[in-house]
C-alpha positions in Angstrom: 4.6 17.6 -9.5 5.9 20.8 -8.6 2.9 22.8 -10.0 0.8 20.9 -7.3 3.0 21.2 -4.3 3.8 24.5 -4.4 7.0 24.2 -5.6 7.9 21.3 -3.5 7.4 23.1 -0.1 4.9 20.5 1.4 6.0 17.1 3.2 6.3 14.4 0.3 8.6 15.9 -1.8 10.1 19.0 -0.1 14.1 18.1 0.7 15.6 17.3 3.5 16.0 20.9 5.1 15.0 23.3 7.8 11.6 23.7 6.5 10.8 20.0 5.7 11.8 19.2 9.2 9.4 21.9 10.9 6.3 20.8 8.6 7.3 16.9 9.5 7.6 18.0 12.9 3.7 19.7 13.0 2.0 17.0 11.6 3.7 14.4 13.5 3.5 15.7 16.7 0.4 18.4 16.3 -1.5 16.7 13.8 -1.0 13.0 14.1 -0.3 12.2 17.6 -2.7 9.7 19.3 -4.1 11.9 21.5 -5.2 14.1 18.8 -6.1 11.5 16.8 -8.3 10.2 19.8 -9.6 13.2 19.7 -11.2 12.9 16.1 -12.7 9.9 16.8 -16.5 10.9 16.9 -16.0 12.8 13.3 -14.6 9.7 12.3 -17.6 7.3 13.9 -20.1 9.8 12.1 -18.6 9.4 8.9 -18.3 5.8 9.3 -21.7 5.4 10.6 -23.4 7.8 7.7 -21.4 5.7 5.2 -23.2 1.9 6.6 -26.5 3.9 6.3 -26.0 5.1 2.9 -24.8 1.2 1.7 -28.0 0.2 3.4 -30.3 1.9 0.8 -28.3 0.3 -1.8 -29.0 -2.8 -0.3 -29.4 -5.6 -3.3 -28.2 -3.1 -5.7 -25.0 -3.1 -7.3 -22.5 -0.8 -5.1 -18.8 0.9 -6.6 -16.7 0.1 -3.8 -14.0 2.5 -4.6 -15.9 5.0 -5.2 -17.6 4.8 -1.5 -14.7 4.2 0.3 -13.1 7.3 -1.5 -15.6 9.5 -0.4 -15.5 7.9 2.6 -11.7 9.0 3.1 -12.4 12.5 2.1 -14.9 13.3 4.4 -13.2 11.9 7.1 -10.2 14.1 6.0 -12.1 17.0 5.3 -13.7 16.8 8.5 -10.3 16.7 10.4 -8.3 19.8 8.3 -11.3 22.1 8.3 -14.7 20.3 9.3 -15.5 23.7 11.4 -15.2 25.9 9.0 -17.4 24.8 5.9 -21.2 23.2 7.3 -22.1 20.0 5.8 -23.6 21.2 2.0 -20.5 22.9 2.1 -18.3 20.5 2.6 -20.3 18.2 0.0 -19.7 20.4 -2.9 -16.2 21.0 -2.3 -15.8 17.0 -1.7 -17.4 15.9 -5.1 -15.1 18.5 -6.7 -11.6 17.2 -4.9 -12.5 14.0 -6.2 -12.6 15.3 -9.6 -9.6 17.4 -9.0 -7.5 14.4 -7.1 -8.4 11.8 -9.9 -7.1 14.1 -12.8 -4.2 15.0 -10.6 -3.0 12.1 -10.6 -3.8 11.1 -13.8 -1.5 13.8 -15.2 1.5 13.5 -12.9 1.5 9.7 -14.1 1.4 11.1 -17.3 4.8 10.1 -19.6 6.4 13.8 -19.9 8.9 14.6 -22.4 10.3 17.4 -19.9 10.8 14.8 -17.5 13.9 12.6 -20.0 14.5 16.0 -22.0 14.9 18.9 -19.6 15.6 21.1 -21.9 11.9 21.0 -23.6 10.6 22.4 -19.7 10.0 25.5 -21.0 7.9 24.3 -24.1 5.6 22.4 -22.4 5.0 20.0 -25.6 1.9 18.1 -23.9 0.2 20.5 -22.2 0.8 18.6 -18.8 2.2 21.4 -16.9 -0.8 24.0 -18.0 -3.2 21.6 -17.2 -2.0 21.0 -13.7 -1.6 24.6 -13.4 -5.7 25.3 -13.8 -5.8 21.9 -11.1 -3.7 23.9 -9.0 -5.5 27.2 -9.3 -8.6 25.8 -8.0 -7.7 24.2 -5.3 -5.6 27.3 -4.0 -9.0 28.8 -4.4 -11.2 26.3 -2.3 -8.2 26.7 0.2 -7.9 30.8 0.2 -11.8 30.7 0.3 -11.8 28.3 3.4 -8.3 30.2 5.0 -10.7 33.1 4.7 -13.5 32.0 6.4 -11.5 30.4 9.3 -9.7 34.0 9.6 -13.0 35.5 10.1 -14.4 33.1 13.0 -11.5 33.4 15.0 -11.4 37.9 14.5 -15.3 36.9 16.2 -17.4 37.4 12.3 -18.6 33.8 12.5 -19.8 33.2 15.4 -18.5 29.7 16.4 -15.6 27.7 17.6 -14.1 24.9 15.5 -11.5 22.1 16.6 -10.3 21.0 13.1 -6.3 20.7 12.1 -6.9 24.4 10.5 -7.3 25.8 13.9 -3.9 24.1 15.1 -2.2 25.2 11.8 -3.3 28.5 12.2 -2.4 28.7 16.3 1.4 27.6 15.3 1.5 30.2 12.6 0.6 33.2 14.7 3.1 31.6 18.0 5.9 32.0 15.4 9.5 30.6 14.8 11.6 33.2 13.6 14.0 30.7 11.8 11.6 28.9 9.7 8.1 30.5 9.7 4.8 28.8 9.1 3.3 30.4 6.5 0.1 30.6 4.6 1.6 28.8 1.5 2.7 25.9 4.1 -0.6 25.2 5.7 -1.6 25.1 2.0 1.0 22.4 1.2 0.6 20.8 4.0 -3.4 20.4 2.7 -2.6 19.2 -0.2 -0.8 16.7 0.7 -3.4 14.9 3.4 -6.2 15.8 1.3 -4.4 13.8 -1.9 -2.2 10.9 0.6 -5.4 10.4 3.3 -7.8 9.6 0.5 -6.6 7.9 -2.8 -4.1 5.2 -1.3 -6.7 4.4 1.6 -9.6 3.4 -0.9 -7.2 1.8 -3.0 -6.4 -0.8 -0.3 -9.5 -1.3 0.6 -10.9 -1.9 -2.6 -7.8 -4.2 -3.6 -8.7 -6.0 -0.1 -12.6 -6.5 -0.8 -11.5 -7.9 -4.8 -9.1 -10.5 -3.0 -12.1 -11.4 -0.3 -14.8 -12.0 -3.3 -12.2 -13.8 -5.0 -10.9 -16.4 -2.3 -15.0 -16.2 -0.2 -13.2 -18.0 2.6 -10.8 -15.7 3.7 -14.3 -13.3 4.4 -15.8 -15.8 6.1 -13.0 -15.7 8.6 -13.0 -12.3 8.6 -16.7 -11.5 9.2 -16.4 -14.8 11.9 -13.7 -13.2 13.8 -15.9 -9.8 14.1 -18.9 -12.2 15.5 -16.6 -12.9 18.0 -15.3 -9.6 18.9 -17.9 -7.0 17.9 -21.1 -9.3 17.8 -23.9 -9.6 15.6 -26.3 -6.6 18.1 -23.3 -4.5 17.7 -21.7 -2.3 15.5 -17.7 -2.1 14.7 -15.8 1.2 16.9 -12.4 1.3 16.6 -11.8 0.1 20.0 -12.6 -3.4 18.4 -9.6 -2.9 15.9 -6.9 -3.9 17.8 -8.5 -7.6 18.5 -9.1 -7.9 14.5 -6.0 -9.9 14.0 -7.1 -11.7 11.1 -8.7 -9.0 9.8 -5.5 -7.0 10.2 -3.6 -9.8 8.6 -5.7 -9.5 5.7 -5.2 -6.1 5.1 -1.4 -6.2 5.3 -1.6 -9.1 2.9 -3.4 -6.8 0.3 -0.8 -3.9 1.0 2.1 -6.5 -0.2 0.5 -7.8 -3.1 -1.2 -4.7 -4.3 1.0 -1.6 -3.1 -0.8 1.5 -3.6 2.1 3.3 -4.5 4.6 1.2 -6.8 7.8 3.3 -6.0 8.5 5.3 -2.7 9.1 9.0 -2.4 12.5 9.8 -4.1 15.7 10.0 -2.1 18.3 12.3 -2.7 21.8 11.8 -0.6 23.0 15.0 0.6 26.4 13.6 0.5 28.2 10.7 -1.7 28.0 7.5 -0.1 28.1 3.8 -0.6 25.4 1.4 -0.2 25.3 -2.5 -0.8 28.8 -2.0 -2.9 27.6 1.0 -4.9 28.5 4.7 -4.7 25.6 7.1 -5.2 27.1 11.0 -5.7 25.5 14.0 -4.0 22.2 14.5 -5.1 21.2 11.4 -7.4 18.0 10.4 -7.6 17.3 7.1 -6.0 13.6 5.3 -6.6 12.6 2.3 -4.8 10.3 -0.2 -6.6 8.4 -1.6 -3.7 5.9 -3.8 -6.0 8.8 -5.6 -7.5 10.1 -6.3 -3.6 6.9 -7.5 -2.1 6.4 -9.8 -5.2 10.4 -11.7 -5.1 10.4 -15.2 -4.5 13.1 -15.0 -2.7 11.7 -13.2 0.3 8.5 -14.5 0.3 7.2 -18.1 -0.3 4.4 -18.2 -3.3 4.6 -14.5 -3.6 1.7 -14.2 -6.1 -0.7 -15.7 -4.0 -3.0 -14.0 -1.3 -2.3 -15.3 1.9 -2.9 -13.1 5.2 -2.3 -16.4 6.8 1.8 -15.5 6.1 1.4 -12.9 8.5 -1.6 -14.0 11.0 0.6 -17.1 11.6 4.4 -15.5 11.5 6.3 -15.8 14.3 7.8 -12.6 13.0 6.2 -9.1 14.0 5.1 -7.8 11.2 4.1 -4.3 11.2 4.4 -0.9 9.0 7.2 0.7 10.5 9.3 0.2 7.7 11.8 -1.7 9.6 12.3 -5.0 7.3 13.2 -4.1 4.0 10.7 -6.7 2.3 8.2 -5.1 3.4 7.8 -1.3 3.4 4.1 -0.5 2.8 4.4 3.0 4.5 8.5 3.8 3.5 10.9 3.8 6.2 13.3 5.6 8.0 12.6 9.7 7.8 10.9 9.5 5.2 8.3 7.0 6.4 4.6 8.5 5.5 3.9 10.7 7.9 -0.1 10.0 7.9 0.7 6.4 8.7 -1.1 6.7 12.6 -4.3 7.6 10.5 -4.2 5.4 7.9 -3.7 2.4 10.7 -6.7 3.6 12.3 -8.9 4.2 9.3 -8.2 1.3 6.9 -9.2 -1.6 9.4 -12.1 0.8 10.9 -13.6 1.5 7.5 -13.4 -2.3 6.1 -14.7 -4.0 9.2 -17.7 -2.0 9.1 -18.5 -3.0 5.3 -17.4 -6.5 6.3 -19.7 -6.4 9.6 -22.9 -4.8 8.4 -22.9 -6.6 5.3 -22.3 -10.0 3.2 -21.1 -9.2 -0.6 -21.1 -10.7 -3.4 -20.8 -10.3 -7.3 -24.0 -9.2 -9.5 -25.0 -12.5 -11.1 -22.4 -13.9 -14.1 -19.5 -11.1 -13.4 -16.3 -12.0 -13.8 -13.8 -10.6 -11.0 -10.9 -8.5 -13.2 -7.9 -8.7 -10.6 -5.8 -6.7 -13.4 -4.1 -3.3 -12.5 -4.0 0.2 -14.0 -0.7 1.7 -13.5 -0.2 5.0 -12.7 1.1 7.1 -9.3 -1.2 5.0 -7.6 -1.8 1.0 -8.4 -5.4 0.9 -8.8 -7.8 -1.8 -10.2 -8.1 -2.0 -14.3 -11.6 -2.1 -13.5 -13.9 -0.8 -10.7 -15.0 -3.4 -8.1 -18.3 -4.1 -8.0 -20.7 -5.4 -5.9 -24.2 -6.7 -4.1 -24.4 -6.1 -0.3 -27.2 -7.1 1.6 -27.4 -6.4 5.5 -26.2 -9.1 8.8 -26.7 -7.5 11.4 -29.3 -9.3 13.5 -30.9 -5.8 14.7 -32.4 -3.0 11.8 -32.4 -0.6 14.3 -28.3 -0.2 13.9 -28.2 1.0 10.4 -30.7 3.9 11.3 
């Protein structure tokens, strides 16, 4: 994992230290605020909007949800670091590769490493994992000096045009300075590779476990797509204004992040001091993991735990949300640590699954069998890829042109 964050500089894994706090501290309040975010919106629409059209030449063809709700996610993220830098071919080529990139990434840090219960074998590299993140690495430190370079060039007047793109913030906050704990090239690097990997994987995950629990239980869509009649309408199509009125639709979603967490442990905590919690003592520095699957799935905090039922959170008196603030259920972490890309991914994940659940009915190709098995790895995914038949809704053609 080092190899791919730079040594551990970025947000995810970085400790808790002068440096982590100043790169939390730009992409909370620089990068993730809701007035910036607001301020996105349109590159997220046109993304959206390009992504209903491309579904509705597929229509009555078989479709890989995953993998178009992935690509989905990276555009959109794409867009928002650095959209004014590369024009759209560009930015196509150098999506199809990150896919690549992520998928083997992630692949290999899930990897069982000898290194990792045998420290002294590091050096050795028996499997091959570290060199083989290493050439992962090197190329995307490539795509992202290759972009840095371009960006560098537009602003000293070479390119011609303005861009508004989380690059150009990045950049701004790098030349105004802090003395104490500089932003530096290597950061905004870091800090890439951590959207680029968190804003696209664990989003398409959830949506894809979210469409496998609809197709299985049909019902449970067919509250869903009547609760967008109501609020969106059949002439319209879904903006994220809509969103917060989607209760069901939100309940839905939560409902798929308890019973298929896209990530099965939380980030690793380290106490900077020794300290007891719940009876025990943990010393300086240990290691502490937190299996979040195993809590979202215990009987005793929540009735028929193995069941999909958005209706435990649509009809709770409780309020439920992802703020990490009941214990049972931590979708996004908690506490300092909670995921920093959270105000995006609350935005995104009910934007992008209305608009496949709006502009079209699915189903199963004819005789499939819905595999609701799971692949481990860093990220929960499906055993198998979901898919499936969409045909359009929407009483009007004219809104999928």
């Amino acid at each position: 994992m080092s190899e791919l964050t730079y040594g551990g500089i970025e947000i995810v894994f970085s400790p808790y230290d002068p440096n982590w706090r100043k790169m939390r501290k730009v992409c909370a309040r620089e990068m993730m605020s809701s007035k910036v975010l607001d301020s996105y919106y349109g590159l997220r629409r046109l993304e959206v909007r390009q992504m209903v059209r491309d579904v509705r030449t597929l229509a009555c063809t078989t479709v890989n949800i995953g993998e178009l709700v992935f690509q989905l996610a990276l555009n959109v993220v794409m867009n928002m670091i650095w959209g004014g830098t590369l024009d759209g071919e560009g930015r196509r080529k150098v999506g199809l590769e990150f896919q690549r990139v992520i998928n083997e990434a992630i692949e290999l840090v899930s990897e069982p490493n000898l290194s990792d219960f045998f420290p002294i074998l590091s050096r050795f590299d028996v499997q091959g994992v570290v060199g083989r993140m290493k050439k992962l690495t090197s190329w995307m430190d490539k795509i992202f000096e290759s972009v840095l370079d371009q960006r560098l060039k537009m602003d000293r007047g070479e390119g011609g045009k303005e861009s508004k793109d989380f690059l150009q913030l990045l950049l701004q906050l790098k030349e105004e300075g802090d003395t104490k704990t500089p932003l530096t090239l290597t950061n905004i690097k870091a800090i890439f590779v951590d959207l680029v990997i968190a804003g696209t994987d664990t989003t398409s995950t959830t949506i894809e476990w979210a469409m496998a629990e609809m197709l299985q239980n049909p019902e449970i869509m067919r509250k869903v797509q009547e609760e967008l009649e109501q609020v969106v309408g059949m002439d319209s199509m879904v903006e994220e204004s809509h969103v917060r009125r989607l209760r069901y639709l939100d309940a839905v979603i939560k409902e798929a992040l308890r019973l298929h967490p896209p990530l099965v442990f939380l980030v690793p905590r380290y106490p900077s001091q020794t300290c007891t919690v719940g009876g025990y003592t943990l010393p300086k520095g240990t290691q502490i993991v937190i299996n979040t699957w195993v809590i979202r799935r215990d009987p005793e905090a929540w009735d028929n735990p193995l069941e999909f039922c958005p209706e435990r959170f649509y009809n709770s008196t409780s309020k439920w949300d992802y703020n990490g603030n009941d214990f049972g259920y931590l979708p996004f972490g908690s506490g300092r640590r909670i995921c920093v890309g959270l105000p995006l991914a609350e935005r995104m994940l009910t934007y992008e699954l209305a608009s496949l659940l709006h502009s079209f009915n699915w189903r199963l190709p004819d005789d499939a069998k819905l595999d609701l098995s799971e692949k481990y790895a860093l990220i929960m995914k499906k055993g198998t890829p979901l898919i499936a038949i969409p045909t359009p809704r929407l009483s009007n053609p004219e809104l999928y042109s």
